[in-house]
N, CA, C and O atoms as a MOPAC input file, in Angstrom:
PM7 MOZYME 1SCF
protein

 N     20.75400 1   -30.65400 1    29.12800 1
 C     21.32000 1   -31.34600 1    28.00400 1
 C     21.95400 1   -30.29500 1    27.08800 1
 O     21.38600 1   -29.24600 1    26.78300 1
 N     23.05700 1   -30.62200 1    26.71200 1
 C     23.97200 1   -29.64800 1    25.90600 1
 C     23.27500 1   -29.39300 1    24.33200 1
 O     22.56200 1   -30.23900 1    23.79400 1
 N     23.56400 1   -28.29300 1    23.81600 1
 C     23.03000 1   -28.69000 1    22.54200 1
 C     23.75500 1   -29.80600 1    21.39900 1
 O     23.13800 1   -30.62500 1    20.71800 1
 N     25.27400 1   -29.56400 1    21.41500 1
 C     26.02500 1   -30.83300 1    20.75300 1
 C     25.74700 1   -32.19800 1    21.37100 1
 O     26.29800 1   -33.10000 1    20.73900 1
 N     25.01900 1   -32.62100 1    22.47400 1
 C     24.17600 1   -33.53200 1    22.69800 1
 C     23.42000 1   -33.94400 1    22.52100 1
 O     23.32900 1   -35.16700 1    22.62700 1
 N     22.17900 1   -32.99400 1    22.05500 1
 C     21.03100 1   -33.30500 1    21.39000 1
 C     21.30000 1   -33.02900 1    20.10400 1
 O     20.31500 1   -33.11700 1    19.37100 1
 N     22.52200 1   -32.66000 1    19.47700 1
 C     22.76100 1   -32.80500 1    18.19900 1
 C     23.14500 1   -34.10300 1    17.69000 1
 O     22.94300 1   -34.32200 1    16.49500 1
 N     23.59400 1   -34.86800 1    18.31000 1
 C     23.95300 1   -36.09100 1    18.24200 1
 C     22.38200 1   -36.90700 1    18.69100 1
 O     21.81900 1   -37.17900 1    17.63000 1
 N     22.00900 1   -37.10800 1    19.21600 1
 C     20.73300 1   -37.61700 1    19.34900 1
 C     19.97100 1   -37.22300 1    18.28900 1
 O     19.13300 1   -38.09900 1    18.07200 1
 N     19.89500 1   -36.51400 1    17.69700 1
 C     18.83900 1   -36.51000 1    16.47400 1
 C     19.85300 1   -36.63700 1    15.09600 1
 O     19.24300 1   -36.24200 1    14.10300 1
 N     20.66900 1   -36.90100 1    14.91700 1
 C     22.21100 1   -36.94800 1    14.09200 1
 C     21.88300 1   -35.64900 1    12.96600 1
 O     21.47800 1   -35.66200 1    11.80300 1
 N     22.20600 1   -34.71300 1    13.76300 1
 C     21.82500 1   -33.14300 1    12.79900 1
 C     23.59100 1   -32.54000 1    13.66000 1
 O     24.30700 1   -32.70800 1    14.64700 1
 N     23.49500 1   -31.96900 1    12.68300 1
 C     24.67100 1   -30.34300 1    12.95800 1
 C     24.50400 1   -29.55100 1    13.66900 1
 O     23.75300 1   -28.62000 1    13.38000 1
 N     24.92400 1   -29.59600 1    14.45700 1
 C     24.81100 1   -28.52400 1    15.68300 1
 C     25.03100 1   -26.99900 1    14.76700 1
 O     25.75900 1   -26.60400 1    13.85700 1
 N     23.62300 1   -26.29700 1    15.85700 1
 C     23.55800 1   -24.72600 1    14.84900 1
 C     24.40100 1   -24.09400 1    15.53100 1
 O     24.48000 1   -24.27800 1    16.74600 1
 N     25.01600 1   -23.42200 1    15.02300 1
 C     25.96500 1   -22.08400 1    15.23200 1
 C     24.84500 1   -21.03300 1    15.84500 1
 O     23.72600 1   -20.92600 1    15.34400 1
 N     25.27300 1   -20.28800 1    16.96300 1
 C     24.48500 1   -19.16500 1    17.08900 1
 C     25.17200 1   -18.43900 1    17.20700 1
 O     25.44200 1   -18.25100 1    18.39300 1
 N     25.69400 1   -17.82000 1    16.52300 1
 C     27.20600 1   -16.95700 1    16.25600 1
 C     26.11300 1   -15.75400 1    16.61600 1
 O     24.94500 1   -16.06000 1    16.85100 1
 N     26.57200 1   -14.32500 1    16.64600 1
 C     25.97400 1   -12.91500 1    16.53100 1
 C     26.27500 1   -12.73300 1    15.29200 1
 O     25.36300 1   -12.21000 1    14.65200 1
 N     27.35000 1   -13.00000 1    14.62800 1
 C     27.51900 1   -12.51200 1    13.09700 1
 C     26.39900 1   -12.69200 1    11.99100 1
 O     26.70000 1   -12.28100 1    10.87000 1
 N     25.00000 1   -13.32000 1    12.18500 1
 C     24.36800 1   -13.45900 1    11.42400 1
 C     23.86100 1   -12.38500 1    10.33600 1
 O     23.42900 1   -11.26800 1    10.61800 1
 N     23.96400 1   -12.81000 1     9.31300 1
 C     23.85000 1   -11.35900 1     8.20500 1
 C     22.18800 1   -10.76800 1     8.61700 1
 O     21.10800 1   -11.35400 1     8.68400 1
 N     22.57500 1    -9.41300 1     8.82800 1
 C     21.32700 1    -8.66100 1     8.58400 1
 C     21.14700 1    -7.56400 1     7.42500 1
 O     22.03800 1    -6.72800 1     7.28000 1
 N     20.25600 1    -7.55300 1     6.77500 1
 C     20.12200 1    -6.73600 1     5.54200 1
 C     19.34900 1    -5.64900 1     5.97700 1
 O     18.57800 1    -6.06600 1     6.84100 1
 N     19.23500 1    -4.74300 1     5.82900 1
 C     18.49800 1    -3.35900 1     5.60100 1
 C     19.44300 1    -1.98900 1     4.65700 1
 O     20.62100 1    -1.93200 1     4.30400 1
 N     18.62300 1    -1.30400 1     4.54200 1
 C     18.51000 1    -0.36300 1     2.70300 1
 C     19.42500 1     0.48400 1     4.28600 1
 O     18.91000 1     0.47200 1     5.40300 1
 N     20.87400 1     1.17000 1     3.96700 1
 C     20.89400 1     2.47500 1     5.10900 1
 C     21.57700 1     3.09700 1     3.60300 1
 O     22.29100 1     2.41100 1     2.87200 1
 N     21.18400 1     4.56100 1     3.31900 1
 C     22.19400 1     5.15300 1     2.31200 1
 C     21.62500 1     7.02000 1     2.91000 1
 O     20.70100 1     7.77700 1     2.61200 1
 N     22.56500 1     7.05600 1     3.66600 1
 C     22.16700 1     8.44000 1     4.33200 1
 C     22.22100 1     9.87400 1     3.49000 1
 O     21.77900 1    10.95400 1     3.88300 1
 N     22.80700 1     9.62400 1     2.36600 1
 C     22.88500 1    11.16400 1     1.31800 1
 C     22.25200 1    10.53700 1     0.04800 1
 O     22.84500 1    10.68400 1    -1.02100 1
 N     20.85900 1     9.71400 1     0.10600 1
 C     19.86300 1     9.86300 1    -0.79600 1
 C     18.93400 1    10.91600 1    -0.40600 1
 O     18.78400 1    11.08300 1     0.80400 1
 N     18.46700 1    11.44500 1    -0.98500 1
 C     17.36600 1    12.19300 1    -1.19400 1
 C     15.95900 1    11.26800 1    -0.72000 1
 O     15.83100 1    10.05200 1    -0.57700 1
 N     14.91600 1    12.47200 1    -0.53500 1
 C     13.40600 1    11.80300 1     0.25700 1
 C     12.82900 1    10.56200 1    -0.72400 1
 O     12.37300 1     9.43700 1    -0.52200 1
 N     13.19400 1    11.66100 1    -2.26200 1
 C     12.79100 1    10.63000 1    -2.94200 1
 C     12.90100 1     9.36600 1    -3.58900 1
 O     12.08800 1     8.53700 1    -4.00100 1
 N     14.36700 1     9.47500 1    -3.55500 1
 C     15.03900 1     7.78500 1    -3.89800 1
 C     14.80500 1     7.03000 1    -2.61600 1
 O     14.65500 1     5.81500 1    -2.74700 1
 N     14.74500 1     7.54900 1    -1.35900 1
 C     14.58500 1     6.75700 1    -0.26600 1
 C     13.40100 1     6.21800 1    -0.54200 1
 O     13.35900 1     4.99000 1    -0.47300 1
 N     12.53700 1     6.71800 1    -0.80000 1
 C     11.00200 1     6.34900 1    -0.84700 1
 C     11.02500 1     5.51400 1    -2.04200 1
 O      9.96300 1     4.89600 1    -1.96500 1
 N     11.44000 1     5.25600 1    -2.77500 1
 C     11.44400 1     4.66900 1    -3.90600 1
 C     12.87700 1     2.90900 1    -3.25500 1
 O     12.78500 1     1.69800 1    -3.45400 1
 N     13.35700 1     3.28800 1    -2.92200 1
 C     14.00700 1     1.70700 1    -2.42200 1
 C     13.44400 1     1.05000 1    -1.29700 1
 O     13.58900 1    -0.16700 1    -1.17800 1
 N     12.77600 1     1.76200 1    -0.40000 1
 C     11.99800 1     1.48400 1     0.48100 1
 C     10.82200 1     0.58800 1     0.03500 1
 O     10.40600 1    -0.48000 1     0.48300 1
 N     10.38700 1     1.42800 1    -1.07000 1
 C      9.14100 1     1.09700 1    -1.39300 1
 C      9.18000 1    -0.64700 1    -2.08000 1
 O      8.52600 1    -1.65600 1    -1.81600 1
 N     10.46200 1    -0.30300 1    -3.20400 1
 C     11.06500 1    -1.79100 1    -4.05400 1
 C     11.27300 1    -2.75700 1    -2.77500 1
 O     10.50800 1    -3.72100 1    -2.73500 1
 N     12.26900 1    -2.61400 1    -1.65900 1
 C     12.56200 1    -3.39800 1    -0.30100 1
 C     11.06400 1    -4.24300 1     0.21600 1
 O     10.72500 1    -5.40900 1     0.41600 1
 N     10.39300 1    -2.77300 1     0.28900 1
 C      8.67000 1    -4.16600 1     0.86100 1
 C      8.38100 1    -4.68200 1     0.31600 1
 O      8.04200 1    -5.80900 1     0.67800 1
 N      8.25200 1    -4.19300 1    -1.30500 1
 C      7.66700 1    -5.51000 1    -2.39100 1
 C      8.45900 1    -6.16500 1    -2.59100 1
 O      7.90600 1    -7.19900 1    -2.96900 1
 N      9.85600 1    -6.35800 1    -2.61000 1
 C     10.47900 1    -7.84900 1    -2.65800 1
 C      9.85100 1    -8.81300 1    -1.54200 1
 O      9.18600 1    -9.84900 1    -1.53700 1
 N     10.50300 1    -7.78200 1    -0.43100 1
 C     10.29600 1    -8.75900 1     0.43900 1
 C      8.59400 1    -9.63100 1     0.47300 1
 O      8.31500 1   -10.78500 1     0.79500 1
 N      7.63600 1    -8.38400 1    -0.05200 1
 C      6.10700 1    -9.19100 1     0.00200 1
 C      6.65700 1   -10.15200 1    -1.03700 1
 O      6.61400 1   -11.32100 1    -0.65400 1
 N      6.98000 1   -10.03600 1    -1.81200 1
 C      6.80000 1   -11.36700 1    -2.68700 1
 C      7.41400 1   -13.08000 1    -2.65200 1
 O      7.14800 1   -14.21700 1    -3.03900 1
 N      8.73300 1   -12.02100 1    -1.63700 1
 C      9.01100 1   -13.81200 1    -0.73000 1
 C      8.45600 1   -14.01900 1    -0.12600 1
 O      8.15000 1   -15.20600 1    -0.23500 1
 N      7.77300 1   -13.33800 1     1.00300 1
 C      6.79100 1   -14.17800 1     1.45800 1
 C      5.74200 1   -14.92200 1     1.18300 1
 O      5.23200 1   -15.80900 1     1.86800 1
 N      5.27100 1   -14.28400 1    -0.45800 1
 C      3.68000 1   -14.59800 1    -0.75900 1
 C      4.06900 1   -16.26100 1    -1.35500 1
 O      3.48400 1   -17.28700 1    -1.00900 1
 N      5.48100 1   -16.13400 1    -2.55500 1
 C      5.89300 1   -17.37700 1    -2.98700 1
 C      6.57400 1   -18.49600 1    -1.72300 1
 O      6.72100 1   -19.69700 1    -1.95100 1
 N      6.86300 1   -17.98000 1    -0.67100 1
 C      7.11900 1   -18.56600 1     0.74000 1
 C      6.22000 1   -19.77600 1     1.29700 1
 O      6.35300 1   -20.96200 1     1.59700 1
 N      5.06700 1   -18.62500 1     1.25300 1
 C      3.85600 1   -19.00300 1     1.60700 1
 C      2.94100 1   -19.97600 1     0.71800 1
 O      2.38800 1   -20.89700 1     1.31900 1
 N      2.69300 1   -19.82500 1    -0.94200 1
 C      2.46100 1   -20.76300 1    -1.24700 1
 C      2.87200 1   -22.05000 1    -1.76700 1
 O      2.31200 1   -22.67600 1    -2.66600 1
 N      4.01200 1   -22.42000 1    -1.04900 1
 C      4.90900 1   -23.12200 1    -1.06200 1
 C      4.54500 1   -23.70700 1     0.66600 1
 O      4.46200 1   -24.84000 1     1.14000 1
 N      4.46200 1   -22.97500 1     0.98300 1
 C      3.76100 1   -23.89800 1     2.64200 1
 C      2.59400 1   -23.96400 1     2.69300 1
 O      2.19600 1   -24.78300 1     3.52100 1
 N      1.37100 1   -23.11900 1     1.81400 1
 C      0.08700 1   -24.14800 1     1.82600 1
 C     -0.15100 1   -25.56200 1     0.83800 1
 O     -0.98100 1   -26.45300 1     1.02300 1
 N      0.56500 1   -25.48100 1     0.05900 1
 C      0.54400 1   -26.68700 1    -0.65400 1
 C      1.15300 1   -27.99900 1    -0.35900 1
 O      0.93800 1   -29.11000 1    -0.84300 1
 N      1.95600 1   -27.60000 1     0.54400 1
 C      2.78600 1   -28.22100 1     1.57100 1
 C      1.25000 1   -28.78900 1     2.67700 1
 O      0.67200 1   -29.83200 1     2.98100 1
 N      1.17300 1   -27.53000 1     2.90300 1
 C     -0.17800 1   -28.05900 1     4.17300 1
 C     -1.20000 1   -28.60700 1     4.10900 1
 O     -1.82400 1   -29.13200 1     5.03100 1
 N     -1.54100 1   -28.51900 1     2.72400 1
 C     -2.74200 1   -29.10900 1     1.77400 1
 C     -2.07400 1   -30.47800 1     2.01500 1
 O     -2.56200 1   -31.33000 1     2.75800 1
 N     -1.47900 1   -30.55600 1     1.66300 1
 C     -0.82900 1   -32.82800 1     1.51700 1
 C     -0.94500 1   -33.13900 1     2.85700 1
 O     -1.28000 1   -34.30100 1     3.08700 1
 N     -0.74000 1   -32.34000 1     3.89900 1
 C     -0.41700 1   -32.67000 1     5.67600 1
 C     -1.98900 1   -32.87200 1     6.01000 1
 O     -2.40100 1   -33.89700 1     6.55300 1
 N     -2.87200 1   -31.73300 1     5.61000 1
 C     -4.33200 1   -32.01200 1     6.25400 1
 C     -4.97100 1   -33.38300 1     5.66900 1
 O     -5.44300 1   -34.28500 1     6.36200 1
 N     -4.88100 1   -33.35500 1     4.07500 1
 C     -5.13600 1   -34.39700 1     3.34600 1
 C     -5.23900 1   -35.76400 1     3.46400 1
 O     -6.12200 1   -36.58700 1     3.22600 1
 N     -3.79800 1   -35.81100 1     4.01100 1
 C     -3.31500 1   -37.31300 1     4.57000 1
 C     -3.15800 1   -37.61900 1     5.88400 1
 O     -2.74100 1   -38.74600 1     6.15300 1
 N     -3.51300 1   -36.51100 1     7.15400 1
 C     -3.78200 1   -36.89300 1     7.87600 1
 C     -5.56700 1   -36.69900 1     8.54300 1
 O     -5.96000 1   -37.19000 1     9.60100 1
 N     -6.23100 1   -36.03300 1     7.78000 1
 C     -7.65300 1   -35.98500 1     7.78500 1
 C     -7.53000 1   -35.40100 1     9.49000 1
 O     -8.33300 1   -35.89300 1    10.28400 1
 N     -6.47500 1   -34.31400 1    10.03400 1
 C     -6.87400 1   -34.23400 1    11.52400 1
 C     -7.80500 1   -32.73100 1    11.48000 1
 O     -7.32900 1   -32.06200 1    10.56300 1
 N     -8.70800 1   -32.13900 1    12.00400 1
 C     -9.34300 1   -30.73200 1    12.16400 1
 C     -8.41600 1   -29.85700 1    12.47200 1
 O     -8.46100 1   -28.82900 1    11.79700 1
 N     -7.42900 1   -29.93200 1    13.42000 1
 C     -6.35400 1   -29.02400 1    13.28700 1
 C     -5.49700 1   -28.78600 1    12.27900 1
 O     -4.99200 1   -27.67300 1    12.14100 1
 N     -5.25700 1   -29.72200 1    11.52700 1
 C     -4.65800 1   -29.42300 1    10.24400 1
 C     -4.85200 1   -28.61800 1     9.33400 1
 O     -4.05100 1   -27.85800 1     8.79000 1
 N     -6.67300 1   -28.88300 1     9.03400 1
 C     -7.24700 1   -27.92500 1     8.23800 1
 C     -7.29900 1   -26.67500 1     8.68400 1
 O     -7.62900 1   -25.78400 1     7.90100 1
 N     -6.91100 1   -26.32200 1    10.32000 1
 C     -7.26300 1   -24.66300 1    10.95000 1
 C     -6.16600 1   -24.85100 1    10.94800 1
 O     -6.69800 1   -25.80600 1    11.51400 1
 N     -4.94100 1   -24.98100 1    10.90400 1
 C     -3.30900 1   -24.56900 1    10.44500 1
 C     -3.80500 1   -23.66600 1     9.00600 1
 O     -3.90000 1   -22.44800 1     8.85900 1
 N     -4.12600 1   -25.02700 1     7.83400 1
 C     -4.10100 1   -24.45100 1     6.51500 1
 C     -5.12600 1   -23.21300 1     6.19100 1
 O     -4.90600 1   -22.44500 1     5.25400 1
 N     -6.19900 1   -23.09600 1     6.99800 1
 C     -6.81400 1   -21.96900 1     7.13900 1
 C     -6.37400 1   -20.64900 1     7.33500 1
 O     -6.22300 1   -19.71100 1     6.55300 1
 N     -6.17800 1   -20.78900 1     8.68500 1
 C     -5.20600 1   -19.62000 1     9.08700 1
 C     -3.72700 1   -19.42100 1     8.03300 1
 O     -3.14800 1   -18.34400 1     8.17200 1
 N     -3.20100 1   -20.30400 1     7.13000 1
 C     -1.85600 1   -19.99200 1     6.48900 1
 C     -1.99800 1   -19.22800 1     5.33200 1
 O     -1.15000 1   -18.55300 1     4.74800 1
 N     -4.01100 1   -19.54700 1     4.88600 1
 C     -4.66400 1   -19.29700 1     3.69800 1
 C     -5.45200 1   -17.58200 1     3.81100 1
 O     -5.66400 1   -16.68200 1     2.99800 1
 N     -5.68800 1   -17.76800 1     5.19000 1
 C     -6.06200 1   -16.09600 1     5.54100 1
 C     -5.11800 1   -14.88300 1     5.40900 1
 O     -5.30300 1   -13.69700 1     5.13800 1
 N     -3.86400 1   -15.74700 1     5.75000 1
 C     -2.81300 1   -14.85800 1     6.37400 1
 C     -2.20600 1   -14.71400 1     4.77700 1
 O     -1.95400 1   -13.52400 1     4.58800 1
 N     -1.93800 1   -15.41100 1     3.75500 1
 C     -1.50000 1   -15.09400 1     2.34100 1
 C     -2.77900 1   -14.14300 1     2.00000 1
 O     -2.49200 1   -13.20600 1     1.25400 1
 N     -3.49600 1   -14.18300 1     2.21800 1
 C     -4.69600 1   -13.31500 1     1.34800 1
 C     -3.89900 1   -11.75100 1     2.12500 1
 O     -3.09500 1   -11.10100 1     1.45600 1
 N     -4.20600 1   -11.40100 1     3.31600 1
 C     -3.40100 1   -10.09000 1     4.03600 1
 C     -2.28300 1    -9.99300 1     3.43300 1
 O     -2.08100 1    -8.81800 1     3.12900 1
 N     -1.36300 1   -10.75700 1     3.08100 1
 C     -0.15700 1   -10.30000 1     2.51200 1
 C     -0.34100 1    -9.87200 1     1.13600 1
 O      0.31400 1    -8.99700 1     0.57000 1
 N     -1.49400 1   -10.71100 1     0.54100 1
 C     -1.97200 1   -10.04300 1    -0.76000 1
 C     -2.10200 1    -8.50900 1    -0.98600 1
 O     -1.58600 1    -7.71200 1    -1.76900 1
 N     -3.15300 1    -8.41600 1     0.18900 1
 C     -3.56300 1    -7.29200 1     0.49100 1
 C     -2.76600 1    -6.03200 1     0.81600 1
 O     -3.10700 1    -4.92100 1     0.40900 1
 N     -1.48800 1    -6.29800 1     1.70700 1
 C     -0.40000 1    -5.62100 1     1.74600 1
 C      0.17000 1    -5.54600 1     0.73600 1
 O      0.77400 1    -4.47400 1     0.75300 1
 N      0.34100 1    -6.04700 1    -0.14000 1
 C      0.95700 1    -5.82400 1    -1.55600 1
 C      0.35600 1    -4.39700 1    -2.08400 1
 O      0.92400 1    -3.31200 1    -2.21100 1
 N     -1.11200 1    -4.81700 1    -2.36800 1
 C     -1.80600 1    -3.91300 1    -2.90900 1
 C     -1.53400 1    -2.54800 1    -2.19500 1
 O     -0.83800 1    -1.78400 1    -2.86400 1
 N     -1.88400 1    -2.14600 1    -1.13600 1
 C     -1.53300 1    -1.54700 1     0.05900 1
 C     -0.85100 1    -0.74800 1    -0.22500 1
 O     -1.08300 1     0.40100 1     0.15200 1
 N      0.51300 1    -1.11600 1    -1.18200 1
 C      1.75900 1    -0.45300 1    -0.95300 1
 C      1.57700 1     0.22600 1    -2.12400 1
 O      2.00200 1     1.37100 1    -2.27700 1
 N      0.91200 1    -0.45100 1    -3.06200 1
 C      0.38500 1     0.57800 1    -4.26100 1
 C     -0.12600 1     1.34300 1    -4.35300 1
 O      0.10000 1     2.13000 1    -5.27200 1
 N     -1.05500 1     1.53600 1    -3.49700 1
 C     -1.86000 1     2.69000 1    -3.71900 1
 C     -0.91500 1     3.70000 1    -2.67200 1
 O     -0.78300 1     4.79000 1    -3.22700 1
 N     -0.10500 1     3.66600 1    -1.10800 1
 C      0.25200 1     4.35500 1    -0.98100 1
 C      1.40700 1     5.25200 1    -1.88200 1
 O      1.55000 1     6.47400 1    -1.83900 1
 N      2.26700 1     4.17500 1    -2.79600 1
 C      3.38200 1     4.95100 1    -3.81100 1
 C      2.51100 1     5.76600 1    -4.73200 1
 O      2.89200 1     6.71100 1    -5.42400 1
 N      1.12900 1     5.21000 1    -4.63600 1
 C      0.43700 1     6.87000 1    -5.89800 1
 C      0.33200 1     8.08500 1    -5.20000 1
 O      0.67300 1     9.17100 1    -5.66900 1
 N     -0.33600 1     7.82900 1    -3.61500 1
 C     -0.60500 1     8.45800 1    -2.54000 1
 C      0.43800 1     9.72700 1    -2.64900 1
 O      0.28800 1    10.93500 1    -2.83300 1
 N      1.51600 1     8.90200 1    -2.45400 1
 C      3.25400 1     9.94400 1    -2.12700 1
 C      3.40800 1    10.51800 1    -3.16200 1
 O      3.76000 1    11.69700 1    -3.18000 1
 N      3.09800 1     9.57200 1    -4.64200 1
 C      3.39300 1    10.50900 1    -6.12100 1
 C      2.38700 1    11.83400 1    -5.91100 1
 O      2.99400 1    12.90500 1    -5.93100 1
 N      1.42100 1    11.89000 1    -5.77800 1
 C      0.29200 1    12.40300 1    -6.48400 1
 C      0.63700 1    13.83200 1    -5.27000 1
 O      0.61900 1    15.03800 1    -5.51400 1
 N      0.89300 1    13.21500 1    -4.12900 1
 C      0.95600 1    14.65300 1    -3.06200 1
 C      2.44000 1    15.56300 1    -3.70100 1
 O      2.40100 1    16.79300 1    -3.72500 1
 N      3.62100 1    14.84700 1    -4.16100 1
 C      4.93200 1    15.43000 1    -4.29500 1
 C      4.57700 1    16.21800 1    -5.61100 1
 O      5.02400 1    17.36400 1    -5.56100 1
 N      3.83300 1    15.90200 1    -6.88800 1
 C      2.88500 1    16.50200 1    -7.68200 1
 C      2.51400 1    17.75600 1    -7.38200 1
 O      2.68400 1    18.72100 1    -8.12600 1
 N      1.83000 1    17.79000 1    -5.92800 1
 C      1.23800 1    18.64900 1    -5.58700 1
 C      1.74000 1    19.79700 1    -4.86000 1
 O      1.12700 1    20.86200 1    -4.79500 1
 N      2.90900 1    19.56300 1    -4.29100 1
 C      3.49000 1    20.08800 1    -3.68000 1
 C      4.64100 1    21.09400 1    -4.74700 1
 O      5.27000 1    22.11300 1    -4.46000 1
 N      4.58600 1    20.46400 1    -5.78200 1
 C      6.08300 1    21.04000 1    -6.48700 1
 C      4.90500 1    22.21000 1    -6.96500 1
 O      5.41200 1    23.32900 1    -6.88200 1
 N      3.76800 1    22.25100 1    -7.34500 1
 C      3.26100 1    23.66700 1    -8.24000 1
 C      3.22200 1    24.76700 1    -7.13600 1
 O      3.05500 1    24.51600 1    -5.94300 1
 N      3.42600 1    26.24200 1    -7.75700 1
 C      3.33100 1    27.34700 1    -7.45400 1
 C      2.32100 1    28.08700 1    -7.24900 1
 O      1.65700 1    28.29100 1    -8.26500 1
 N      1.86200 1    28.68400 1    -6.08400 1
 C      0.57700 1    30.03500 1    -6.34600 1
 C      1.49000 1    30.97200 1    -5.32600 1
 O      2.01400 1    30.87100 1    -4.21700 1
 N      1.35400 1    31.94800 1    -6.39000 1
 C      1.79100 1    33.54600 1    -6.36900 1
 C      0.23500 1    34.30200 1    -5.97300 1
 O     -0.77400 1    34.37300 1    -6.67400 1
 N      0.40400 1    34.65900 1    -5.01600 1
 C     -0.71800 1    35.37400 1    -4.27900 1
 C     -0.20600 1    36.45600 1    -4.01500 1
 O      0.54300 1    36.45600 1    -3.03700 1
 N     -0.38100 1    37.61900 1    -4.68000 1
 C     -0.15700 1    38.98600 1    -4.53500 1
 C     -1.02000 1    39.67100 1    -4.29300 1
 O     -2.02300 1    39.89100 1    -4.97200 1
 N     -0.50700 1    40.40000 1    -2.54400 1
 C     -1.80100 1    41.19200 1    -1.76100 1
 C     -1.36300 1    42.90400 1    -2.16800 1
 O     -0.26400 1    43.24400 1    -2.60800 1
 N     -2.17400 1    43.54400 1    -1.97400 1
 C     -1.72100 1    44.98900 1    -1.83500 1
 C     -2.72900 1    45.32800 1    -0.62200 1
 O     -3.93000 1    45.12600 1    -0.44300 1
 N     -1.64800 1    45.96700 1     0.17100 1
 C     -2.07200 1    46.81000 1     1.53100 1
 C     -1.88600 1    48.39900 1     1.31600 1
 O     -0.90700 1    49.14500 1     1.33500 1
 N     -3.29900 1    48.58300 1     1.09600 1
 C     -3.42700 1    50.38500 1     1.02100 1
 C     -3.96300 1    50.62800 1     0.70600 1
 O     -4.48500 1    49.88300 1    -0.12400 1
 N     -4.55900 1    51.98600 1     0.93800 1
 C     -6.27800 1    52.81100 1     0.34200 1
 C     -6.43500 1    52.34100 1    -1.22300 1
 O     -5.81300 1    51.47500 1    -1.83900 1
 N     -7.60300 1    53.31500 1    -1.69400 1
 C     -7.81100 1    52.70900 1    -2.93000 1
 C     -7.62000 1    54.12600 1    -3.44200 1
 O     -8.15700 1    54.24100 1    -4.54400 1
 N     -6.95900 1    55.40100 1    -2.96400 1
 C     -6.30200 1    56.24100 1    -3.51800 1
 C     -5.05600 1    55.85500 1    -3.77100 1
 O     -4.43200 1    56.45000 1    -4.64900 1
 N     -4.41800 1    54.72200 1    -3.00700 1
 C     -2.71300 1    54.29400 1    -3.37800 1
 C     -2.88100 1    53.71200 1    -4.43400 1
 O     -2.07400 1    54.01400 1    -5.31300 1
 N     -3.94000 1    52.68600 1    -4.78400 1
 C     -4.27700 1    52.11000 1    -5.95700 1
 C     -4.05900 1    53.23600 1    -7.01800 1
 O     -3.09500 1    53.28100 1    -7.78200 1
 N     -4.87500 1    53.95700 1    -6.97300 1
 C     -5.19200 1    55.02600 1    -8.22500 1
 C     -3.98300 1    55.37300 1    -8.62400 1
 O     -3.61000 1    55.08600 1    -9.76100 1
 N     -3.12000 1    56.10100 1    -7.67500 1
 C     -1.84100 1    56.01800 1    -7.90300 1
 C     -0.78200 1    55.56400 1    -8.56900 1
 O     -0.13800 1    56.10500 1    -9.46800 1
 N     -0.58400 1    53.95000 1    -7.77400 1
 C      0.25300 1    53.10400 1    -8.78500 1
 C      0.08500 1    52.96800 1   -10.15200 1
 O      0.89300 1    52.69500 1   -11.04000 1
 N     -1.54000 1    53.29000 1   -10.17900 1
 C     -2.00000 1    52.44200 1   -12.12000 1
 C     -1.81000 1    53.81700 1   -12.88100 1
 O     -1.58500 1    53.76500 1   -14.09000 1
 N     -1.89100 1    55.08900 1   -12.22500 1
 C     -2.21900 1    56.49100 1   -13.13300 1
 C     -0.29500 1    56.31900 1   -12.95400 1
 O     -0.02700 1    56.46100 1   -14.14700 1
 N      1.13500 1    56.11200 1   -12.24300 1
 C      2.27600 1    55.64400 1   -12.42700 1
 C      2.78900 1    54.50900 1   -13.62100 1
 O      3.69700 1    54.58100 1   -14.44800 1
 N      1.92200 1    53.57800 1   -13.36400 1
 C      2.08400 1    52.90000 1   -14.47900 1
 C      2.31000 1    52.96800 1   -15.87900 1
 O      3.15700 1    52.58600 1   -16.68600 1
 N      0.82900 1    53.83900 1   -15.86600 1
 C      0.72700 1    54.48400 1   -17.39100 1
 C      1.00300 1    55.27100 1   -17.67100 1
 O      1.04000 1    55.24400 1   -18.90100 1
 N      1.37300 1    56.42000 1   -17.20100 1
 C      2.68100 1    56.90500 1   -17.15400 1
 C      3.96400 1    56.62300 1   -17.78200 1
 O      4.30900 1    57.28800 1   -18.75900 1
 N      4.94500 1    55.39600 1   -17.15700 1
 C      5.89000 1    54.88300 1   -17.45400 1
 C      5.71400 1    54.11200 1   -18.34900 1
 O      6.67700 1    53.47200 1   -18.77200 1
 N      4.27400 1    53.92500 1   -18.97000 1
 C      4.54200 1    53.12000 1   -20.20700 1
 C      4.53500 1    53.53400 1   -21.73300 1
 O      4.75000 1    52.95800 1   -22.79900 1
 N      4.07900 1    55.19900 1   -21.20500 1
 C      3.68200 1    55.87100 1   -22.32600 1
 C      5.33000 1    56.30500 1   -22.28800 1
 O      5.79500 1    57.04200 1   -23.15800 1

C-alpha cells in the first residue's frame, strides 16, 4: 500500500520524507576550548529543559489516559514516563556539577609553581652566595 494511499484512508497529509530535514548542532571551529565548553554546556541544558517541559506535558497527558481507562499498562507507561523525567532531572543536575568540575580544574591549571633546582656541590653553593654578596655590596 502506497503511502498517499494510506494517506487518504486515514484523511491526513501525506509526510514528506524529504532528506532536507533541518538539523541543528553548535559547529564554530575558531572558538576557543572555552567558549566551546560553555555553548555546549548552554546546548544540553536547553535541550534538558525541552525535554523535561516535553515530558511533563506527556505525563499529565498520561495521567488522564491511565485514569480513564483504569488499564495496568497504562499506569506502567506513566511509570516508566515518571522514572525517566526524574533521570532527566538528574541529568540536569549532572551537568552542573560537571561545569564546576571543568571551572574549578581550568582554575587550577592557570596557577604557576616555579620550582628552582640547583645541580652542584655545596662548595658551588658557597660560591654563588659569597658572588652574590659581593655584587651587592
Amino acid at each position: 500500500m502506497s503511502k498517499d494511499k494510506m494517506s487518504e484512508i486515514l484523511d491526513l497529509e501525506p509526510v514528506d520524507n524529504s532528506p532536507n530535514l533541518p538539523i541543528q548542532y553548535h559547529e564554530n571551529k575558531q572558538v576557543n576550548d572555552d567558549k566551546q565548553v560553555e555553548a555546549d554546556l548552554k546546548y544540553v541544558r536547553d535541550n534538558l529543559y525541552d525535554l523535561i517541559s516535553s515530558g511533563s506535558t506527556a505525563i499529565d497527558q498520561m495521567m488522564s489516559i491511565a485514569d480513564q481507562s483504569q488499564h495496568p499498562r497504562a499506569y506502567e507507561v506513566l511509570a516508566n514516563m515518571i522514572r525517566q523525567m526524574v533521570e532527566t532531572n538528574k541529568d540536569l543536575l549532572d551537568i552542573h556539577e560537571k561545569k564546576k568540575k571543568i571551572q574549578s580544574e581550568k582554575s587550577e591549571q592557570k596557577s604557576t609553581v616555579n620550582n628552582n633546582l640547583f645541580v652542584g656541590s655545596t662548595k658551588d653553593v658557597l660560591e654563588l652566595i659569597k658572588q652574590s654578596q659581593e655584587n651587592e655590596d
